[in-house]
Gaussian input, Z-matrix of N, CA and C with variables (Angstrom, degrees):
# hf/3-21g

backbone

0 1
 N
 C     1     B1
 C     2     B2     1     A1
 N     3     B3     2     A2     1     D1
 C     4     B4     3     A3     2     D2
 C     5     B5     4     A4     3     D3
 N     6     B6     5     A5     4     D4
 C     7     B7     6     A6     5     D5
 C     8     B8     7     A7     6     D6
 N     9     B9     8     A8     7     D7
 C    10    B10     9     A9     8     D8
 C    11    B11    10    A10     9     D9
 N    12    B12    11    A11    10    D10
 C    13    B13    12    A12    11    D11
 C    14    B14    13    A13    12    D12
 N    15    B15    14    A14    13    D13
 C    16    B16    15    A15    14    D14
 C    17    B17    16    A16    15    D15
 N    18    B18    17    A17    16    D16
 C    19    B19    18    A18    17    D17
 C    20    B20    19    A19    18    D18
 N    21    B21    20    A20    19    D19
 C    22    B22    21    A21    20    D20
 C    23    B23    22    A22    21    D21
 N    24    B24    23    A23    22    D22
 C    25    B25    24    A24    23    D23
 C    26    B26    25    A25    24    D24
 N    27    B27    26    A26    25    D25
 C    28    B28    27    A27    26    D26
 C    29    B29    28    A28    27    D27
 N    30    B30    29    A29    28    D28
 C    31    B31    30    A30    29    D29
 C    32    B32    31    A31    30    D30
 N    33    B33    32    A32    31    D31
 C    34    B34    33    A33    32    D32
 C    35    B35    34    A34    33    D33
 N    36    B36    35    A35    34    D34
 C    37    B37    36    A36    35    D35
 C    38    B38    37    A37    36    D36
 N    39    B39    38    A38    37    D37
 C    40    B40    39    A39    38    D38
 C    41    B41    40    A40    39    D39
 N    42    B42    41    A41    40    D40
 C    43    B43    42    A42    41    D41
 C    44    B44    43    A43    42    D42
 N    45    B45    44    A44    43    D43
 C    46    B46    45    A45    44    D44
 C    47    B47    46    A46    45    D45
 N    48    B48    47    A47    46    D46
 C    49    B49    48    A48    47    D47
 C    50    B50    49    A49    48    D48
 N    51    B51    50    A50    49    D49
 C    52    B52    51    A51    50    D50
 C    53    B53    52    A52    51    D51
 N    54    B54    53    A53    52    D52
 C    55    B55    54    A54    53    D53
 C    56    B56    55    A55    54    D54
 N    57    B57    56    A56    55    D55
 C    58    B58    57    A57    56    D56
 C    59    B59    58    A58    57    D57
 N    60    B60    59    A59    58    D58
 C    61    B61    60    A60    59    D59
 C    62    B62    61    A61    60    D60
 N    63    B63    62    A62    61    D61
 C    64    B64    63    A63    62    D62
 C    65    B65    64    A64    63    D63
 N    66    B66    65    A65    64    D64
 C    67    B67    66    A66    65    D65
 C    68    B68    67    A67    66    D66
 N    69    B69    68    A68    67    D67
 C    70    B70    69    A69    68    D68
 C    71    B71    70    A70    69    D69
 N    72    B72    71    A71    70    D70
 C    73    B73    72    A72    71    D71
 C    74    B74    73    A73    72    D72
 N    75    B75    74    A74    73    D73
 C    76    B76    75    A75    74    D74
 C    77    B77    76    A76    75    D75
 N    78    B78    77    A77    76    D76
 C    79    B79    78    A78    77    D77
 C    80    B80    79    A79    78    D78
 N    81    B81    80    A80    79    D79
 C    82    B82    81    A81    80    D80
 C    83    B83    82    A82    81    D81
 N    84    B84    83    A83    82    D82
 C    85    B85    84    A84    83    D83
 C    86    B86    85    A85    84    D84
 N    87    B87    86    A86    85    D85
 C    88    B88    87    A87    86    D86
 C    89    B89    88    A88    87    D87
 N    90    B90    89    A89    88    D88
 C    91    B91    90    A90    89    D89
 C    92    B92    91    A91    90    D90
 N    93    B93    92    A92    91    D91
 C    94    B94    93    A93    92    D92
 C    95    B95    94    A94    93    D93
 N    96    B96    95    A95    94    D94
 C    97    B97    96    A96    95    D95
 C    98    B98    97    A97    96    D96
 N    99    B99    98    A98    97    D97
 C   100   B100    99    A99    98    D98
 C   101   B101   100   A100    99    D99
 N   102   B102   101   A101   100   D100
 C   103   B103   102   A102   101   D101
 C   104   B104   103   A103   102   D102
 N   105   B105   104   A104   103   D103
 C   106   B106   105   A105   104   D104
 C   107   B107   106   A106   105   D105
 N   108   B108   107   A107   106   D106
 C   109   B109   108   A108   107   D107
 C   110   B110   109   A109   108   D108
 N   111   B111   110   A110   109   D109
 C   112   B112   111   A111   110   D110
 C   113   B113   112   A112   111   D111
 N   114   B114   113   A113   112   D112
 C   115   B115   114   A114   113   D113
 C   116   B116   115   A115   114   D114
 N   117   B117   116   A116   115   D115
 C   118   B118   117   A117   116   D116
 C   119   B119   118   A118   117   D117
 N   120   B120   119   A119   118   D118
 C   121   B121   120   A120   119   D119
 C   122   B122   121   A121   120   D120
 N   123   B123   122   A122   121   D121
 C   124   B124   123   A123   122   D122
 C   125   B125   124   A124   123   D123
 N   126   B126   125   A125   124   D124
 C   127   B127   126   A126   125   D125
 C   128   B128   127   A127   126   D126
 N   129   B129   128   A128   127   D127
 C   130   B130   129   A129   128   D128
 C   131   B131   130   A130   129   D129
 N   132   B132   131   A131   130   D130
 C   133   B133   132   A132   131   D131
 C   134   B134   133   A133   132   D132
 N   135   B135   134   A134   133   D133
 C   136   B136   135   A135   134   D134
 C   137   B137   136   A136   135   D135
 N   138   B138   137   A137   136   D136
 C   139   B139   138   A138   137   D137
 C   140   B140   139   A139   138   D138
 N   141   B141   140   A140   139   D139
 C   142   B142   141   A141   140   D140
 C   143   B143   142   A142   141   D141
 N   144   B144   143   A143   142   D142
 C   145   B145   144   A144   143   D143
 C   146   B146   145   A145   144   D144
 N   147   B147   146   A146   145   D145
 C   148   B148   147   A147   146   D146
 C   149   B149   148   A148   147   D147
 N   150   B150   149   A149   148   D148
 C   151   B151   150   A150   149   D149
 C   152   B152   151   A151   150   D150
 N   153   B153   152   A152   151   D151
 C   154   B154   153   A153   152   D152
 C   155   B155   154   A154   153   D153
 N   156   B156   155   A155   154   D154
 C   157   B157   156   A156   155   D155
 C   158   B158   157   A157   156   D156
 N   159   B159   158   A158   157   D157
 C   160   B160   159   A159   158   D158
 C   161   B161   160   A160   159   D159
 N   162   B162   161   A161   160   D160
 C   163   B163   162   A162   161   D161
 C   164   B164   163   A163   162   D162
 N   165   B165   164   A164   163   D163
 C   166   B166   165   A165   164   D164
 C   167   B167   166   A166   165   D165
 N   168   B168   167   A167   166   D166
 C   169   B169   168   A168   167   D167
 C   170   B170   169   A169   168   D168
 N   171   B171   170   A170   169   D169
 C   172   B172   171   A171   170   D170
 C   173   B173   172   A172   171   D171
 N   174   B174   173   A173   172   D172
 C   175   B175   174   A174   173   D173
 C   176   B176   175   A175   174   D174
 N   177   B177   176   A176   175   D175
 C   178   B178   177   A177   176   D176
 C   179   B179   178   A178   177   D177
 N   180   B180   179   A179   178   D178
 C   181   B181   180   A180   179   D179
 C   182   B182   181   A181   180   D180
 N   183   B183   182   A182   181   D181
 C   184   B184   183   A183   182   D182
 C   185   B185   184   A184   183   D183
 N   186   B186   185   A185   184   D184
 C   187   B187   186   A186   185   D185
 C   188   B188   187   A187   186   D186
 N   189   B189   188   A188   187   D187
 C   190   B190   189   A189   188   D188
 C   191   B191   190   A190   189   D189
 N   192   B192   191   A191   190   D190
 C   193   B193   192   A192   191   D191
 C   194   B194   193   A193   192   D192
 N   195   B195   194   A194   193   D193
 C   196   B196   195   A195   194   D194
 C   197   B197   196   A196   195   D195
 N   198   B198   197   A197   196   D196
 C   199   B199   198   A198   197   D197
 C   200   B200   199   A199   198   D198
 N   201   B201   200   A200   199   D199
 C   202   B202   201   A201   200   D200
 C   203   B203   202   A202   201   D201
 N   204   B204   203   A203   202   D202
 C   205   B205   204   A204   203   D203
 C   206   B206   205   A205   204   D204
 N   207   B207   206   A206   205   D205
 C   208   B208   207   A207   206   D206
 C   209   B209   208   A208   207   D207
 N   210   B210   209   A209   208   D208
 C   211   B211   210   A210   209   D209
 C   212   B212   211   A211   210   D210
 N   213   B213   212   A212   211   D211
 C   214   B214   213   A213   212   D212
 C   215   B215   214   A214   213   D213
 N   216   B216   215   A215   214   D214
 C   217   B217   216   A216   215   D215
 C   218   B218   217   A217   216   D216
 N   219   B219   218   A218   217   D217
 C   220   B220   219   A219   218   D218
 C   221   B221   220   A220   219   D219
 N   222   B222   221   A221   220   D220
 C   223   B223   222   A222   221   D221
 C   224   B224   223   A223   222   D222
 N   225   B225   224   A224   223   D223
 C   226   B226   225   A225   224   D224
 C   227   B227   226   A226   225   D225
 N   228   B228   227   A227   226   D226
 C   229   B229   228   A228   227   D227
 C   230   B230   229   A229   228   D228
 N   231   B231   230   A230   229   D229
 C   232   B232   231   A231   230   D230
 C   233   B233   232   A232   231   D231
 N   234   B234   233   A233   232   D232
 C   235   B235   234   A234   233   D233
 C   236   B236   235   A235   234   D234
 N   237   B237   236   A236   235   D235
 C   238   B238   237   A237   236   D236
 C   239   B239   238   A238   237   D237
 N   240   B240   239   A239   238   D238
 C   241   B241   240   A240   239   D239
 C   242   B242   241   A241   240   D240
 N   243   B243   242   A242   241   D241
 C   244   B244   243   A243   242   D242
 C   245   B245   244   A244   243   D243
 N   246   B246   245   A245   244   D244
 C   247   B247   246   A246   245   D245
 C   248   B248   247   A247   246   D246
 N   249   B249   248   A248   247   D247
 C   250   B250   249   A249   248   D248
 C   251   B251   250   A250   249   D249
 N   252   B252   251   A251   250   D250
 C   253   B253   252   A252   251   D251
 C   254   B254   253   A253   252   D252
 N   255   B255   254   A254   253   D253
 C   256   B256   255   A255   254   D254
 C   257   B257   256   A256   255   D255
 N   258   B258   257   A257   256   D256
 C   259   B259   258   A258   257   D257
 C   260   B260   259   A259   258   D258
 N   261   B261   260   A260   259   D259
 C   262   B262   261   A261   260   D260
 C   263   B263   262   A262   261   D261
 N   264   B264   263   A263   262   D262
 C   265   B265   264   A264   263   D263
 C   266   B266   265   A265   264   D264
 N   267   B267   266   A266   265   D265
 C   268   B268   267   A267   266   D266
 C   269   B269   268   A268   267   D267

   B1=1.4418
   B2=1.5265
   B3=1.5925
   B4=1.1642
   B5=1.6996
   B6=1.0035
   B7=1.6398
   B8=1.8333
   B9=1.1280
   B10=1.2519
   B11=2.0441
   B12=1.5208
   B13=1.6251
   B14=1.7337
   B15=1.4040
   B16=1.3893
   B17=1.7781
   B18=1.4199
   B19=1.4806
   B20=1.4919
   B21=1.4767
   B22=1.8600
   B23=1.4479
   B24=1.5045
   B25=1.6609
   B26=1.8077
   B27=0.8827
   B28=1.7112
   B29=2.2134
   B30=1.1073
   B31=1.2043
   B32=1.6112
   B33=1.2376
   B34=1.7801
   B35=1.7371
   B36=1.2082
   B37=1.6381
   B38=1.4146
   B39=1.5060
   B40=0.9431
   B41=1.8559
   B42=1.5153
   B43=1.2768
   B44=1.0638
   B45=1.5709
   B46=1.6915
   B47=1.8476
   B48=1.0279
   B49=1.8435
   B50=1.8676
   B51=1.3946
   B52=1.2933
   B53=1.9533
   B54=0.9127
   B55=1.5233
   B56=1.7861
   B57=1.5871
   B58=1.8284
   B59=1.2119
   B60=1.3433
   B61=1.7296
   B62=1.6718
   B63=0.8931
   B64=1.3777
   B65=1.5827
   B66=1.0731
   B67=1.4603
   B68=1.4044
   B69=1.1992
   B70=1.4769
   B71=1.5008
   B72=1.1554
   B73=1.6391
   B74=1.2094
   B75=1.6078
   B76=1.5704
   B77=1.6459
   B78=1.4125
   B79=1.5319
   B80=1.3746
   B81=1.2832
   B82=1.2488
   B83=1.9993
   B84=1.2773
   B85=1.8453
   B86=1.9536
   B87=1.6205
   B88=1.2967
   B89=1.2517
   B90=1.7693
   B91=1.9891
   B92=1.2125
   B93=1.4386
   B94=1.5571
   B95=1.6081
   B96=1.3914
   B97=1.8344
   B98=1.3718
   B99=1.1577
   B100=1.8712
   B101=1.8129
   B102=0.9040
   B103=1.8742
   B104=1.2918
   B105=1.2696
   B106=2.0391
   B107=1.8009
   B108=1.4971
   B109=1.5417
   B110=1.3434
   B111=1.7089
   B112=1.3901
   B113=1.4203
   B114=1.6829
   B115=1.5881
   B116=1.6824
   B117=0.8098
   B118=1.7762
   B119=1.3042
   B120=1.6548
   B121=1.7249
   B122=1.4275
   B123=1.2837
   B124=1.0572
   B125=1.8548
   B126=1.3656
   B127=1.2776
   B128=1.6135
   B129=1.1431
   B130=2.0996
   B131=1.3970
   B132=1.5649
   B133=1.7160
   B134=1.6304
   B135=1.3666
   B136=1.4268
   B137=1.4715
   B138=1.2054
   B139=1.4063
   B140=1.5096
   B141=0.9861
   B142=1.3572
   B143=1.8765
   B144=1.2460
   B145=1.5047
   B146=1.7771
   B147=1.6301
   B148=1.2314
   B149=1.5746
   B150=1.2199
   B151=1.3732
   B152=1.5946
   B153=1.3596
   B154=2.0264
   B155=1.7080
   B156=1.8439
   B157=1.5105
   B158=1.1324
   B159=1.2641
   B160=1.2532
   B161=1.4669
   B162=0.9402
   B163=1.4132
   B164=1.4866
   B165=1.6426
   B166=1.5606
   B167=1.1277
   B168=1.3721
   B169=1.4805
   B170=1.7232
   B171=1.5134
   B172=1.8179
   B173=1.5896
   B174=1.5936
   B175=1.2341
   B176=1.7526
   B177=1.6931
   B178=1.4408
   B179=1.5733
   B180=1.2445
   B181=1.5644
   B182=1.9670
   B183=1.4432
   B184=1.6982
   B185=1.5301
   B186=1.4470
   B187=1.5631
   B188=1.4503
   B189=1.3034
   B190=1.6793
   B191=1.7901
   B192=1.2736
   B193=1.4917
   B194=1.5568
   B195=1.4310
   B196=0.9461
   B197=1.4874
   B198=1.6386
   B199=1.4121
   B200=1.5729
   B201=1.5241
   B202=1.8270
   B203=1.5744
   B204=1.5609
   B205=1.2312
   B206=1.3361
   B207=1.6161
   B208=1.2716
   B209=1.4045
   B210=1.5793
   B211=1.7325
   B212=1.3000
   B213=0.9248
   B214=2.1761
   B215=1.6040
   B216=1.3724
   B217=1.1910
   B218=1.3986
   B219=0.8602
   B220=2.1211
   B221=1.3430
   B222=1.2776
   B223=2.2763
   B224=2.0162
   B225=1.2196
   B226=1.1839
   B227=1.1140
   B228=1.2838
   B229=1.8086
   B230=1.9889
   B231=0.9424
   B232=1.6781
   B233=1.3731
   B234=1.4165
   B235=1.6380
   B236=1.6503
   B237=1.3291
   B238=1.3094
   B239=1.6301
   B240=1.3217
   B241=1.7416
   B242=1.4046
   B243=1.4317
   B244=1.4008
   B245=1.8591
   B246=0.8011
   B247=1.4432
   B248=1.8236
   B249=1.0847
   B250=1.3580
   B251=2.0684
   B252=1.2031
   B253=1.9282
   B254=1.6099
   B255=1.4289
   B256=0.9989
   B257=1.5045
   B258=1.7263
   B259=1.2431
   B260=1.2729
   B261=1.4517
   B262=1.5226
   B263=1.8019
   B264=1.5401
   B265=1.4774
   B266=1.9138
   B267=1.4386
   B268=1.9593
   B269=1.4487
   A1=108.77
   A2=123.79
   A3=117.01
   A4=103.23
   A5=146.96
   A6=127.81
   A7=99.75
   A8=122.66
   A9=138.46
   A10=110.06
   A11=77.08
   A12=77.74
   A13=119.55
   A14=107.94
   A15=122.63
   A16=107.14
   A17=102.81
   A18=132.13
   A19=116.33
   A20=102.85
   A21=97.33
   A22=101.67
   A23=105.26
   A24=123.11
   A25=118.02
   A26=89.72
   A27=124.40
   A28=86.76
   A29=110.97
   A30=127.20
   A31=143.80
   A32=97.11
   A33=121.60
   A34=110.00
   A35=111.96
   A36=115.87
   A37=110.56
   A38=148.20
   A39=175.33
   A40=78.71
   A41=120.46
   A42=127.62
   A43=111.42
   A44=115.85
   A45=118.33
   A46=70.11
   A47=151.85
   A48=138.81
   A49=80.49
   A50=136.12
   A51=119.03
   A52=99.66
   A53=124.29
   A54=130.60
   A55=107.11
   A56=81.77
   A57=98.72
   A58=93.51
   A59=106.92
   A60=125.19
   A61=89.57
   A62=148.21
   A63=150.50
   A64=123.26
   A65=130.61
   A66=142.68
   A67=116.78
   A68=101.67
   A69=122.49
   A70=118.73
   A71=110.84
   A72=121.82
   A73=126.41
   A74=95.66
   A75=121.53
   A76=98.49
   A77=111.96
   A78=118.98
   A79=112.51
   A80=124.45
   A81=147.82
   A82=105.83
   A83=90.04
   A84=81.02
   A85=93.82
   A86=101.28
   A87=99.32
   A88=99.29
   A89=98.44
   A90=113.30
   A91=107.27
   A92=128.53
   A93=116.79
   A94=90.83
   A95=92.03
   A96=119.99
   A97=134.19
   A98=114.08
   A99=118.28
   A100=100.50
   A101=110.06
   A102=113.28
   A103=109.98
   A104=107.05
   A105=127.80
   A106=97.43
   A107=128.71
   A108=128.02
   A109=102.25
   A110=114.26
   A111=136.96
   A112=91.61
   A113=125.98
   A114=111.37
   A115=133.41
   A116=93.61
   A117=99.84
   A118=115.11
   A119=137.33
   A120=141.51
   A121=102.36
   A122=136.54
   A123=108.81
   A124=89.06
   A125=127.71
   A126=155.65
   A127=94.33
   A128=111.99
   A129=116.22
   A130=90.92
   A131=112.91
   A132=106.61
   A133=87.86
   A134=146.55
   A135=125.81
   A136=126.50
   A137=98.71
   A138=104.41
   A139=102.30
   A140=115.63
   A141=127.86
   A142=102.33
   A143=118.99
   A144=149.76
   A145=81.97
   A146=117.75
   A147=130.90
   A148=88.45
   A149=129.55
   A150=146.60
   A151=102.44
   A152=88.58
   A153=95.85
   A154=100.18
   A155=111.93
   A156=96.56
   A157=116.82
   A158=131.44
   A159=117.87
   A160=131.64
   A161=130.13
   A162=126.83
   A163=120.62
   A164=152.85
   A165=139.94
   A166=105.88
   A167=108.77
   A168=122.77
   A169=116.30
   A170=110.79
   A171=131.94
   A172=95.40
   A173=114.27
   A174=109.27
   A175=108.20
   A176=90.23
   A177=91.55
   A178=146.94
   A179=90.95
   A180=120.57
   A181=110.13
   A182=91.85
   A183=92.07
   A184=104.00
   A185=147.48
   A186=127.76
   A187=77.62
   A188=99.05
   A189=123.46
   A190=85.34
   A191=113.18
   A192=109.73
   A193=121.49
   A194=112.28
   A195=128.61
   A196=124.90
   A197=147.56
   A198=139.17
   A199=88.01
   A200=104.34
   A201=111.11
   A202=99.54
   A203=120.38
   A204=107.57
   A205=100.94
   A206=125.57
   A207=146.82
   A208=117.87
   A209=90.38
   A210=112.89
   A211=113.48
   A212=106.98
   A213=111.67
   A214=86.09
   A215=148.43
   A216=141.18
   A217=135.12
   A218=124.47
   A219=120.44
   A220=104.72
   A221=107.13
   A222=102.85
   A223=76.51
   A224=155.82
   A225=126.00
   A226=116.47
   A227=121.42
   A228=121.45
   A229=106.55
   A230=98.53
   A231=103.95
   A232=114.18
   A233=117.21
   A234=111.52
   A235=86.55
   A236=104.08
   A237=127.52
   A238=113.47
   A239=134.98
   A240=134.90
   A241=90.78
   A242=136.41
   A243=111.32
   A244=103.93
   A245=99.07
   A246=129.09
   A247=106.29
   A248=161.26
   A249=171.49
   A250=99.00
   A251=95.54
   A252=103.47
   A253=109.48
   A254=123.39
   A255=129.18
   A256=115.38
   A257=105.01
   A258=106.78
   A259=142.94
   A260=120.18
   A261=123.91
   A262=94.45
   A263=113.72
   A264=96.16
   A265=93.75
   A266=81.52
   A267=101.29
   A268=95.22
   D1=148.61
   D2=-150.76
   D3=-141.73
   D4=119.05
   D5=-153.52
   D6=-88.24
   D7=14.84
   D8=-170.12
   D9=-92.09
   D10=-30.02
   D11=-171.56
   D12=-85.00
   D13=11.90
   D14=163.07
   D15=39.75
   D16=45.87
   D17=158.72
   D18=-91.79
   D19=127.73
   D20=172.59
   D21=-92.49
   D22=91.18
   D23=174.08
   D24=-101.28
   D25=104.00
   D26=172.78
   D27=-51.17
   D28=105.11
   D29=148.53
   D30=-56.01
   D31=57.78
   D32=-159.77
   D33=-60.83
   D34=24.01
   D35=149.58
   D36=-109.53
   D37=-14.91
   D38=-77.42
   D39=-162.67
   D40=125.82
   D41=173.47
   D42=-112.94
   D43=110.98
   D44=151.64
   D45=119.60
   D46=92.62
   D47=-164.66
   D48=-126.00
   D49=-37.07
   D50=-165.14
   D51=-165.15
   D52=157.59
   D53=167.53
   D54=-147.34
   D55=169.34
   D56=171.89
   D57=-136.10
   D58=166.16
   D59=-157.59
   D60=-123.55
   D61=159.68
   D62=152.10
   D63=-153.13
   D64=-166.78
   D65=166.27
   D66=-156.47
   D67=120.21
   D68=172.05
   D69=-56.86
   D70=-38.12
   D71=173.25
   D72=-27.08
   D73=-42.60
   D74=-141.22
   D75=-138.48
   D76=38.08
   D77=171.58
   D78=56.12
   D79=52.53
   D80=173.20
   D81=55.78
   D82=42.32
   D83=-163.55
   D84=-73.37
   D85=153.82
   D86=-176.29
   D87=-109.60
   D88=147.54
   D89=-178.83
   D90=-93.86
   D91=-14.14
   D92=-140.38
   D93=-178.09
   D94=141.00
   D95=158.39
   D96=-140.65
   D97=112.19
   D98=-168.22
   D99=-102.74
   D100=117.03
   D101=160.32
   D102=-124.42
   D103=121.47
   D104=172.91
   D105=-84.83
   D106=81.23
   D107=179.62
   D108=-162.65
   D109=150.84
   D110=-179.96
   D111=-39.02
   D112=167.72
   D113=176.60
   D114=42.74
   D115=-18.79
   D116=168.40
   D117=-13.37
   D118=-34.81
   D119=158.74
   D120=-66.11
   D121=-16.54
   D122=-154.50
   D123=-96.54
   D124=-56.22
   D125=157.98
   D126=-15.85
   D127=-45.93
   D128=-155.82
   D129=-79.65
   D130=-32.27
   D131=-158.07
   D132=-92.28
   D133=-13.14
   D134=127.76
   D135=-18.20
   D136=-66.03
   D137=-153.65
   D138=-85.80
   D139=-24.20
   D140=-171.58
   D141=-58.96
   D142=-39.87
   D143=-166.31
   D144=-65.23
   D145=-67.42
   D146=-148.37
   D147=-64.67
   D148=-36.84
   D149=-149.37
   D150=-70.91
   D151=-45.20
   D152=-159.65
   D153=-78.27
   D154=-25.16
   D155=169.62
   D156=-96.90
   D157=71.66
   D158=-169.86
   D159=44.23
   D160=73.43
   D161=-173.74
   D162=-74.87
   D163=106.94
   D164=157.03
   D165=-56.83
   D166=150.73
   D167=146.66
   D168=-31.32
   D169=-52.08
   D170=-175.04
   D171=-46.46
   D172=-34.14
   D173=-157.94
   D174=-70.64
   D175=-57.90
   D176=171.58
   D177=-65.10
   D178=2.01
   D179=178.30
   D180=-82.65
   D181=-33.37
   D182=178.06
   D183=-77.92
   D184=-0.89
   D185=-134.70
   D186=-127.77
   D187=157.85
   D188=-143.73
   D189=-126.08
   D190=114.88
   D191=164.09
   D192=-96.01
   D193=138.60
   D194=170.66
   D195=-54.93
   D196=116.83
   D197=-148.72
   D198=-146.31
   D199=127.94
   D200=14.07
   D201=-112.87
   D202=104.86
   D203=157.12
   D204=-134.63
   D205=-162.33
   D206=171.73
   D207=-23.99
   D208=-57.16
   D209=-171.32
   D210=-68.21
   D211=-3.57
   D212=-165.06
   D213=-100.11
   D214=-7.18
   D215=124.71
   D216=-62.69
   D217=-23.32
   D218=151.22
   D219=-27.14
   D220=-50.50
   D221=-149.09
   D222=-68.04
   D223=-38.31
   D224=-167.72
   D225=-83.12
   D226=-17.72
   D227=175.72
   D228=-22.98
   D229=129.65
   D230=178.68
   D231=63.43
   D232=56.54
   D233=-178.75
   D234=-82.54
   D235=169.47
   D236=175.56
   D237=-44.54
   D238=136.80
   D239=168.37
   D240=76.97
   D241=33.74
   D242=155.15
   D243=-113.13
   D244=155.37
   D245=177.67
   D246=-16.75
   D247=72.68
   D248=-141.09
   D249=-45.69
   D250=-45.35
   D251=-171.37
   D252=-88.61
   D253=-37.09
   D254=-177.73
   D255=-134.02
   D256=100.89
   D257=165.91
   D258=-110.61
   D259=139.65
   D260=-144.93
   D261=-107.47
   D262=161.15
   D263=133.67
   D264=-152.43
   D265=164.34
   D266=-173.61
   D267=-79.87

């Protein structure tokens, strides 16, 4: 990786890089999204959109990220052994 290539690249050794907040209660609907990345407002006002209609977990599980950027980390949100309410990925 090269800082030349004027990519907003999400640094995937970087631990804890973004999470979603959710509740199981309520069919995994999500409350909340934190991303630590270059542009990080621009990414939130995505999600922010997903946020105001109700967003599931199911939802974000279908969306296809673009690589190599930020988004090509979504498809792991909630891998297996993380935390049930708050899921992270590195």
């Amino acid at each position: 990786m090269t800082d030349d290539l004027g990519l907003d690249i999400v640094r995937v050794n970087r631990a804890k890089s973004g999470k979603i907040i959710g509740r199981r209660e309520q069919s995994d609907l999500i409350l909340g999204f934190h991303i630590l990345t270059p542009n990080a407002g621009e990414i939130t006002q995505g999600f922010a959109i997903a946020l105001k209609f109700d967003a599931k977990k199911a939802n974000f599980d279908r969306l296809i990220g673009i690589h190599p950027t930020a988004s090509s980390e979504n498809s792991k949100l909630g891998e297996p052994g993380l935390h049930p309410i708050t899921q992270s990925y590195n």
